[in-house]
DRENDO-1510 file (C-alpha; in Angstrom, 1 decimal, always signed):
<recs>
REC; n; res; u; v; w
REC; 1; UNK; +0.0; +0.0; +0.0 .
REC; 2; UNK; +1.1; +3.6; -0.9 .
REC; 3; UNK; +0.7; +6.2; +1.8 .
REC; 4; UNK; +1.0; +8.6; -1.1 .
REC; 5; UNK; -1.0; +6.4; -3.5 .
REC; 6; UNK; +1.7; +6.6; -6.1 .
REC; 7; UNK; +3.7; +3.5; -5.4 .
REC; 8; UNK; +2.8; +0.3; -7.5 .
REC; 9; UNK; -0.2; +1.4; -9.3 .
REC; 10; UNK; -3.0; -1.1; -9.0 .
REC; 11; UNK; -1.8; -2.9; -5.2 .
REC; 12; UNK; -3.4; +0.3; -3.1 .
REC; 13; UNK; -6.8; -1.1; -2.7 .
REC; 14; UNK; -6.3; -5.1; -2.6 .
REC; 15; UNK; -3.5; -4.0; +0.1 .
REC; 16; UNK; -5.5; -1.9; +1.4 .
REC; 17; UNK; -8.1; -4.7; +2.1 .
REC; 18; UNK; -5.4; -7.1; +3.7 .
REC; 19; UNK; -5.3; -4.3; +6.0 .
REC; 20; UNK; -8.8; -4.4; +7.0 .
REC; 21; UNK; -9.1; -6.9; +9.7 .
REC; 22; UNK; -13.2; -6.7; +9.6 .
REC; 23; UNK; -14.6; -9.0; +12.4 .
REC; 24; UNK; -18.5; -9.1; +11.4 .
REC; 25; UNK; -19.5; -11.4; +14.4 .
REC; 26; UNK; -20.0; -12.0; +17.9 .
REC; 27; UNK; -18.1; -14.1; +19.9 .
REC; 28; UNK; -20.9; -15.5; +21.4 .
REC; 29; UNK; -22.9; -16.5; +18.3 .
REC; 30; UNK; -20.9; -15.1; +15.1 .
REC; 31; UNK; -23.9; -13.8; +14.2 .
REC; 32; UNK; -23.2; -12.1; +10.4 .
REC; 33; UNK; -25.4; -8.6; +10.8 .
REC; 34; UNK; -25.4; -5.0; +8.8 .
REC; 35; UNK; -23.5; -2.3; +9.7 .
REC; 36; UNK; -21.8; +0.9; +8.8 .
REC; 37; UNK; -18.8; +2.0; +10.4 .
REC; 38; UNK; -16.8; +5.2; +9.5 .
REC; 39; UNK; -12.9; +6.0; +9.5 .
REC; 40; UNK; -10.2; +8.7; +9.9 .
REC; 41; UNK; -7.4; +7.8; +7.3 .
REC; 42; UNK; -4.2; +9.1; +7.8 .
REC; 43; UNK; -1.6; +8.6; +4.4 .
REC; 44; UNK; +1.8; +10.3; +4.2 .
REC; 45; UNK; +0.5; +13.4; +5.9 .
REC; 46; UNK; -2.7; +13.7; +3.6 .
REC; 47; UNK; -6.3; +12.9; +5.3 .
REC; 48; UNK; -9.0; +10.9; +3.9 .
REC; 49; UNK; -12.1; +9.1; +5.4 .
REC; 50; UNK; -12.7; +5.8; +5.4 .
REC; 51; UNK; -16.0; +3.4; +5.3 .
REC; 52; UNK; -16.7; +0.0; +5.8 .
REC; 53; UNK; -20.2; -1.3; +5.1 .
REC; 54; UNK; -22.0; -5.0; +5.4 .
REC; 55; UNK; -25.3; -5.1; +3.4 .
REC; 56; UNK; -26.9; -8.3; +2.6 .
REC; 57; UNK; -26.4; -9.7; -1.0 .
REC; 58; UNK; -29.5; -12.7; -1.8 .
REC; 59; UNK; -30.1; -15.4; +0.7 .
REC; 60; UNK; -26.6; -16.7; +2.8 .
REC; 61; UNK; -24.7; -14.0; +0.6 .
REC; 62; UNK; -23.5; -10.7; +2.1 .
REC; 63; UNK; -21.6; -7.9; +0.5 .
REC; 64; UNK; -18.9; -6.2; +2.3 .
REC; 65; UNK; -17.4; -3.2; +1.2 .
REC; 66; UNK; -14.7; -0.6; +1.8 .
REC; 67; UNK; -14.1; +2.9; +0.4 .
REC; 68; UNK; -11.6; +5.0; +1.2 .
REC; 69; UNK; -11.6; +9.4; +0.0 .
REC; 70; UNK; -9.5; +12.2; +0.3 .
REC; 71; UNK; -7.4; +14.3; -1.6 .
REC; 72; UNK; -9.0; +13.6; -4.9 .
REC; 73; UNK; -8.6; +10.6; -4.9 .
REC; 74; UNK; -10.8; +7.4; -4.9 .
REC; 75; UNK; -10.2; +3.8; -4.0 .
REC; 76; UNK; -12.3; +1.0; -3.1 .
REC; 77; UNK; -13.1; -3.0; -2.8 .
REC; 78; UNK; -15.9; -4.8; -2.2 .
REC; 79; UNK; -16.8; -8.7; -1.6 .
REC; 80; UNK; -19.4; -10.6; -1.7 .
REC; 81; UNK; -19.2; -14.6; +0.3 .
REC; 82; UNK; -21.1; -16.8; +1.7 .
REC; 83; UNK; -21.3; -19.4; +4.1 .
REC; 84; UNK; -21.0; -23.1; +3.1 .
REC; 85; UNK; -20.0; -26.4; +5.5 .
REC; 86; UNK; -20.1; -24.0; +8.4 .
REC; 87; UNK; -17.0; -21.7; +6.2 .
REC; 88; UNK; -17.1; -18.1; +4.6 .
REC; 89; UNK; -15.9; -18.5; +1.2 .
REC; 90; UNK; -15.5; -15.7; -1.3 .
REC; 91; UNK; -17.8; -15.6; -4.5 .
REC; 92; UNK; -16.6; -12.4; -6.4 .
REC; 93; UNK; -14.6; -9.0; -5.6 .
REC; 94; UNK; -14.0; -5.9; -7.6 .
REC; 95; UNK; -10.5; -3.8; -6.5 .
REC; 96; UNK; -11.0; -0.2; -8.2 .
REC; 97; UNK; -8.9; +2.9; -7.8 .
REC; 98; UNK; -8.5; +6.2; -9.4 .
REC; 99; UNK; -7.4; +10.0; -8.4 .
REC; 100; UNK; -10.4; +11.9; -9.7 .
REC; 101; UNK; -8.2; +15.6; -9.0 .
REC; 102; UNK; -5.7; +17.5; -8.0 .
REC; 103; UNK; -2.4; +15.7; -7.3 .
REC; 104; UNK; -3.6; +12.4; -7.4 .
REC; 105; UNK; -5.4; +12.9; -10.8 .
REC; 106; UNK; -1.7; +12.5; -11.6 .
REC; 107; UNK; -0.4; +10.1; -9.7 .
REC; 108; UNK; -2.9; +7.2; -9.8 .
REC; 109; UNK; -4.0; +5.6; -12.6 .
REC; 110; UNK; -7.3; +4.5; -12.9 .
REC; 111; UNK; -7.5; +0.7; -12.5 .
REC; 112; UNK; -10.5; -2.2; -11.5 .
REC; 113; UNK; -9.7; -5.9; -11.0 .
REC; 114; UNK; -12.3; -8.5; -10.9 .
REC; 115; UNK; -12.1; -12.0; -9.6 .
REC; 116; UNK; -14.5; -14.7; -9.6 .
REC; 117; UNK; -14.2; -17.7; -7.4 .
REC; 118; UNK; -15.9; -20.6; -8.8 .
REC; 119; UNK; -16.5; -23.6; -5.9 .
REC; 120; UNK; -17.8; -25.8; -8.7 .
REC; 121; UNK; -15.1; -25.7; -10.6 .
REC; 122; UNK; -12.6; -25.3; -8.1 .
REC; 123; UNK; -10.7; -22.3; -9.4 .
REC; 124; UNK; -10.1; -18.5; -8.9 .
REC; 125; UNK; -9.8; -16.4; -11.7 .
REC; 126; UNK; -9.0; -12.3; -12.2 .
REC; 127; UNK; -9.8; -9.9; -15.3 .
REC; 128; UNK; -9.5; -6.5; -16.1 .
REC; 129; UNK; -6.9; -4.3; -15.3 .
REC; 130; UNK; -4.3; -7.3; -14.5 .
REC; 131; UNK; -1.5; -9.0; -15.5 .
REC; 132; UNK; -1.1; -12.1; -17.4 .
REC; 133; UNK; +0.7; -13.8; -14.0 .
REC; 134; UNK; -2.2; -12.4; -12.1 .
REC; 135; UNK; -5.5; -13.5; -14.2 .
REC; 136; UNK; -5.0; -17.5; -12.9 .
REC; 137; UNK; -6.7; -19.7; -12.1 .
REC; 138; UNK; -5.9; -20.9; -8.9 .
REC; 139; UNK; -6.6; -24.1; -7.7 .
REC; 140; UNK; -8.7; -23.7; -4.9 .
REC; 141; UNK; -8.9; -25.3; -1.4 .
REC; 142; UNK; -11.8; -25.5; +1.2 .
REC; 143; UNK; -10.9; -22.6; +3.5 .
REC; 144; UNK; -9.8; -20.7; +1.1 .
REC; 145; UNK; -10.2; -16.7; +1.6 .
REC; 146; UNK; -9.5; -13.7; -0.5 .
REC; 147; UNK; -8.2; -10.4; +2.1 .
REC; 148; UNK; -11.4; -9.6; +3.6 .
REC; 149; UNK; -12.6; -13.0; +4.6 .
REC; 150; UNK; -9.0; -13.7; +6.3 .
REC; 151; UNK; -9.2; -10.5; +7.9 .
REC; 152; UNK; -12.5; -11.3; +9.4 .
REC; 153; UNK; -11.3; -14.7; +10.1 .
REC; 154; UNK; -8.5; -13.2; +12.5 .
REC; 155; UNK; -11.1; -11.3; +14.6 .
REC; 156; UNK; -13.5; -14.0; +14.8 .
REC; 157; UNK; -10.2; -16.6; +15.8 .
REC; 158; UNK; -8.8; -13.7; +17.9 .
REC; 159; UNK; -12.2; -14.2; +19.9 .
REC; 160; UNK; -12.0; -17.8; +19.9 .
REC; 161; UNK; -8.3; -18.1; +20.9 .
REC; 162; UNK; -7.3; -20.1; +17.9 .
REC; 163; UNK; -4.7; -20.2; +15.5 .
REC; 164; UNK; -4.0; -17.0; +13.2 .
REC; 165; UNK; -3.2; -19.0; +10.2 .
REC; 166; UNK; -4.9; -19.1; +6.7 .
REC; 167; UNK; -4.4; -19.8; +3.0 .
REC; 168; UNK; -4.9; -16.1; +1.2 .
REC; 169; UNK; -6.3; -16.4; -2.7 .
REC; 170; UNK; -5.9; -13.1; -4.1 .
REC; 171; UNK; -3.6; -11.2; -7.3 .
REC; 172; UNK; -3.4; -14.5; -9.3 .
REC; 173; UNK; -1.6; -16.7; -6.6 .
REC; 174; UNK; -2.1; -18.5; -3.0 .
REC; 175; UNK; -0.2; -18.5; -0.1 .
REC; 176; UNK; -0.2; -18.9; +3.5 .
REC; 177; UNK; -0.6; -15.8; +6.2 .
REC; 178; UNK; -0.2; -16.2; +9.5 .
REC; 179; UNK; -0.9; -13.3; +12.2 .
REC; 180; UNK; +0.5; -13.0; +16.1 .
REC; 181; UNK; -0.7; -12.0; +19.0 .
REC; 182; UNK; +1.4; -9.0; +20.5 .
REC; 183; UNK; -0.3; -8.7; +23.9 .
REC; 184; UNK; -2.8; -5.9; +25.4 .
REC; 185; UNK; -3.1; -1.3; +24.3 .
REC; 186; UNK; -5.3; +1.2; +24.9 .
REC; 187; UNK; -7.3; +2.5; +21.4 .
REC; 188; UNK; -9.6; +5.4; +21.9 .
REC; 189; UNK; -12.7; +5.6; +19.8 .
REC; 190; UNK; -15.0; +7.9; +20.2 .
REC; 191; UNK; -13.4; +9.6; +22.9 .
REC; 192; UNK; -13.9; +6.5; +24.5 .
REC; 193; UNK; -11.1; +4.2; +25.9 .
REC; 194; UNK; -11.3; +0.5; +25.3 .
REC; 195; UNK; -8.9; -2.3; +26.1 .
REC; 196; UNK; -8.1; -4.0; +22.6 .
REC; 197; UNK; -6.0; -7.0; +21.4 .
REC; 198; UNK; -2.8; -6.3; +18.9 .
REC; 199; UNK; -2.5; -8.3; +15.9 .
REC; 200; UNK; +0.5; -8.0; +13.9 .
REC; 201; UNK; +1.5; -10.0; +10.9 .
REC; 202; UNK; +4.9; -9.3; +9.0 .
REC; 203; UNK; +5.5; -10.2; +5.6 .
REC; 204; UNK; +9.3; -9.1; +3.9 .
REC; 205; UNK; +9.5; -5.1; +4.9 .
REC; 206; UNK; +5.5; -5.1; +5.5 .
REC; 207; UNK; +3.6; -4.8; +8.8 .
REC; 208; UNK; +0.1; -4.8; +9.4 .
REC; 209; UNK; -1.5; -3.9; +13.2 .
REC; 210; UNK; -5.2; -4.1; +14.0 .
REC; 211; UNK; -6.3; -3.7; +17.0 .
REC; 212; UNK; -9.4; -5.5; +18.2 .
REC; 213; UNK; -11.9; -4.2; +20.9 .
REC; 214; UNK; -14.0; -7.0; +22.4 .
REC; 215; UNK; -17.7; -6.6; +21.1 .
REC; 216; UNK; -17.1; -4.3; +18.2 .
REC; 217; UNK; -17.3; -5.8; +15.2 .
REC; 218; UNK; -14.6; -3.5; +13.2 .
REC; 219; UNK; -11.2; -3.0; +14.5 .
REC; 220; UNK; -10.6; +0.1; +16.3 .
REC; 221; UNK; -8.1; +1.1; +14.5 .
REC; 222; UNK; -5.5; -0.8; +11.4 .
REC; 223; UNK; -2.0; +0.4; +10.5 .
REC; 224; UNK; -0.4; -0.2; +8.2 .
REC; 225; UNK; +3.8; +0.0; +7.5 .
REC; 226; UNK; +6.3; -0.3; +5.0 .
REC; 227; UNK; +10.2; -0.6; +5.9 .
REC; 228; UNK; +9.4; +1.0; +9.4 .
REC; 229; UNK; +7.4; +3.7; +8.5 .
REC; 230; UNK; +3.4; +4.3; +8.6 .
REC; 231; UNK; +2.0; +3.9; +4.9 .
REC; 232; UNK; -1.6; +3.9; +6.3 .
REC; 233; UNK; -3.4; +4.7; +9.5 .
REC; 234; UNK; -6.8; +3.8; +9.9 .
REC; 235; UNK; -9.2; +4.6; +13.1 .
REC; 236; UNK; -12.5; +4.1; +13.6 .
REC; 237; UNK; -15.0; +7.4; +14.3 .
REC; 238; UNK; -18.5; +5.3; +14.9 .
REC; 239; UNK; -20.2; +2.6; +13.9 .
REC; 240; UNK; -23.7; +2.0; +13.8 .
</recs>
């Protein structure tokens, strides 16, 4: 992910949702309900706002979605899954990005990805603005997630005190992601202070933090680094 949205045209938004460690249930019941939740987002000194959104998509589908604005620039992904065997499983995703003025009218170019995950046939596949490495298809596995379903996975195992480990399909390959558990902080949302797990996960020079507050079904806040420094900072205003 670019904190200046310039850097590897395209990745912003699929990075973007790795970063988004969306917990959608309960630990009690896992209970998959709407909501609306809205962020501050913080990139390279430049501020933006950011919203996450669950609407139901047909019956056992739901559409999750995540937009992020600021500074003339637009980015976005959304998801729709389903449950099957007791699992959420991706059915389709767009990635989409552009910079609509200013600056960023220059600096990103305007881009969508699709990708289809076909259970039946056992394959992911990705068209549009991609390239030929990273159209597939992918075999696919059951428990197979694209980012937002292994991001809500790690809240929902956070919860459940089980392991952080999952098989990510997504940009025309698989492979395995695990996340840690880095003890107890202090988030503030709201003006509000809660107690909230950290969860980090570390991939070559790239860090990703969520924090999760027990009960909310967002993280309080996500960051997101690159070689030490903060590439992305979000935290969460309300959620309703």
């Amino acid at each position: 992910m670019s904190k200046h949205f310039s850097a590897a045209p395209g990745k912003f938004v699929r990075r973007l949702a790795l970063t988004a460690a969306l917990g959608l249930a309960s630990a009690a019941s896992w209970a998959v309900e709407p909501f609306s939740a809205e962020y501050q987002a913080s990139y390279m000194g430049m501020q933006g706002d950011g919203k996450m959104t669950l609407q139901a998509a047909g019956p056992g589908r739901w559409r999750y979605s995540l937009d992020v604005t600021g500074m003339g620039a637009r980015l976005s992904q959304s998801t729709t899954f389903e449950e099957h065997d007791g699992r959420w499983r991706p059915v389709s995703s767009t990635d989409s990005q552009a910079g609509e003025s200013g600056l960023a009218a220059m600096l990103i170019k305007k881009r969508t990805v699709e990708a289809t995950y076909d259970w039946d046939k056992g394959e992911a596949r990705w068209s549009g603005d991609v390239e030929e490495d990273e159209a597939g298809p992918v075999p696919l596995r059951p428990g197979d997630m694209d980012g937002m379903l292994m991001n809500l996975a790690v809240v929902r195992d956070v919860a459940a005190g089980k392991p952080l480990e999952y098989r990510l399909v997504e940009d025309g390959r698989a492979r395995e992601q695990n996340f840690r558990v880095e003890g107890k902080e202090t988030v503030t949302v709201g003006g509000r202070s809660h107690e909230a797990t950290k969860v980090v996960r570390e991939s070559g020079s790239r860090r990703i933090t969520a924090w999760i507050v027990e009960g909310m079904p967002v993280p309080a806040r996500i960051l997101q680094q690159r070689r030490g420094r903060d590439h992305i900072d979000l935290q969460l205003q309300s959620i309703r």
